[in-house]
C-alpha positions as YAML, in Angstrom:
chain: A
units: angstrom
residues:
- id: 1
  name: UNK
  ca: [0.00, 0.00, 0.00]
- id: 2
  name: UNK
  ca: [1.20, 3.14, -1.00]
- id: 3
  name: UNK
  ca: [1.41, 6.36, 1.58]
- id: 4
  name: UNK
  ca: [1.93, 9.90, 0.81]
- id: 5
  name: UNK
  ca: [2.52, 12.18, 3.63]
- id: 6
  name: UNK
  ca: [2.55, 16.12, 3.11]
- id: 7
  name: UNK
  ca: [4.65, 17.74, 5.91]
- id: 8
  name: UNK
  ca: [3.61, 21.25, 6.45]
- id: 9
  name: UNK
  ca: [6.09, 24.05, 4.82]
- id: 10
  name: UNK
  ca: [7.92, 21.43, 2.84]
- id: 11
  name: UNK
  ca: [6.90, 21.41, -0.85]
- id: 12
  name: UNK
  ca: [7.59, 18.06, -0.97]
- id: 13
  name: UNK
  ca: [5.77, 14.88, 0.18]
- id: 14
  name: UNK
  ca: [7.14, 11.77, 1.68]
- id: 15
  name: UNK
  ca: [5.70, 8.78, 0.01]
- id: 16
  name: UNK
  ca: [6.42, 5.46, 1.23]
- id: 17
  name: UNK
  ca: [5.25, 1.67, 0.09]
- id: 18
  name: UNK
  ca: [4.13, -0.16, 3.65]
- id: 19
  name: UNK
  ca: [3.03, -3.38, 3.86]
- id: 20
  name: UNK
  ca: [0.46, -2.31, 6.47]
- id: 21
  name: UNK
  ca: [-3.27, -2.39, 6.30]
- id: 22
  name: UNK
  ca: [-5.24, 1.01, 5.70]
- id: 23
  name: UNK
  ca: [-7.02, 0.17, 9.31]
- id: 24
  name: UNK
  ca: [-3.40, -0.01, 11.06]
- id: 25
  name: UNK
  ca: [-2.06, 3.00, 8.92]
- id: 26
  name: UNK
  ca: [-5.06, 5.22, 10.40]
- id: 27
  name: UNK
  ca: [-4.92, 3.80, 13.85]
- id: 28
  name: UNK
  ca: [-0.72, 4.43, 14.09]
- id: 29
  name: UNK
  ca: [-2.14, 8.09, 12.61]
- id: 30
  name: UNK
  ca: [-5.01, 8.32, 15.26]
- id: 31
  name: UNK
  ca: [-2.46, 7.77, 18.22]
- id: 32
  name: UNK
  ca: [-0.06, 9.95, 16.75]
- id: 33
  name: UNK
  ca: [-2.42, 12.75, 16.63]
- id: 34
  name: UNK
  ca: [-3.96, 12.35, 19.70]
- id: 35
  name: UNK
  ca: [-1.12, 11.89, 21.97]
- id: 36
  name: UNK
  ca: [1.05, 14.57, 20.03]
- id: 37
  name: UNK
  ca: [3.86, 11.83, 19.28]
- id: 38
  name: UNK
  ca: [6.00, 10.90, 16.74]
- id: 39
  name: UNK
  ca: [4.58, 8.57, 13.94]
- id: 40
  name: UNK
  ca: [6.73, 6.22, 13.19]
- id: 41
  name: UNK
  ca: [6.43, 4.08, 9.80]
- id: 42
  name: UNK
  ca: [8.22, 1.29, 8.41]
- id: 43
  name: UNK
  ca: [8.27, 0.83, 4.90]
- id: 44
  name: UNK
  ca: [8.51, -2.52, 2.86]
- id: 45
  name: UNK
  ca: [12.03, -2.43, 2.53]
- id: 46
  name: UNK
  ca: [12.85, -1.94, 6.32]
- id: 47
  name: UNK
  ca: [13.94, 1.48, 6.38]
- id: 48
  name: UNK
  ca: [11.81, 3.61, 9.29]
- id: 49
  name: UNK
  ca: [10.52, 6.62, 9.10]
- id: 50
  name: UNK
  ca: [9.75, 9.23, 11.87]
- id: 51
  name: UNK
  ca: [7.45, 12.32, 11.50]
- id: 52
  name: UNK
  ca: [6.78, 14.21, 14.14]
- id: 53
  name: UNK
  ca: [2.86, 14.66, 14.93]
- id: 54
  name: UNK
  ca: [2.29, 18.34, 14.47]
- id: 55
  name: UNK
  ca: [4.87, 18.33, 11.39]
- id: 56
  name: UNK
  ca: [1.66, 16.16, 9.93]
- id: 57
  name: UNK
  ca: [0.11, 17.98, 6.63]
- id: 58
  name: UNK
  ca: [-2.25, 15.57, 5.59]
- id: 59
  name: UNK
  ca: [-1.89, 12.01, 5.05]
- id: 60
  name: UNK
  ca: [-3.16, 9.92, 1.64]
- id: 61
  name: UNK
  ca: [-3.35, 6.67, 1.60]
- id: 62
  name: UNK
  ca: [-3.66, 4.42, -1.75]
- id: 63
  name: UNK
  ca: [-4.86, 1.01, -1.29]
- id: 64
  name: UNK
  ca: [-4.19, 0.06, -5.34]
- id: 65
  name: UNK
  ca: [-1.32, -1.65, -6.62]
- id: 66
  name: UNK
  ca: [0.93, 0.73, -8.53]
- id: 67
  name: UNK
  ca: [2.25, -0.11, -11.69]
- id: 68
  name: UNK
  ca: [6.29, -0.22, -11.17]
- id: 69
  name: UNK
  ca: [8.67, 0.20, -14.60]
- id: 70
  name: UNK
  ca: [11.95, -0.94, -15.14]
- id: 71
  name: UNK
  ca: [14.18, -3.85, -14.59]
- id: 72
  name: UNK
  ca: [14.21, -4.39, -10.62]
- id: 73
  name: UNK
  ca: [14.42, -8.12, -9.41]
...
């Protein structure tokens, strides 16, 4: 599942493929929000990512495949 995270007065967005659920991508989001933490992702490849709570933008989530080009194994 692909996430895109806008992080407010970057013009860029952090996008990230997790192999998560979209119910346990909002709930880590929820708590995050609520409890003014860090949200803390890991992505399918193992790297971690941290974005701090009030840092948060707005958060899309994609639940369909995306189409991936090239020659990667």
């Amino acid at each position: 599942m692909e996430i895109s995270i806008g992080i407010r007065n970057v013009q860029r967005e952090l996008t990230l493929d997790v192999d998560l659920t979209s119910e346990e991508v909002s709930e880590k989001i929820s708590a995050a929000l609520e409890n003014n933490t860090v949200l803390s992702l890991t992505d399918s490849e193992g790297k971690v990512v941290f974005v701090p709570s009030e840092a948060i933008g707005y958060v899309q989530v994609n639940e369909a495949p995306t189409r991936r080009v090239g020659f990667g194994f």
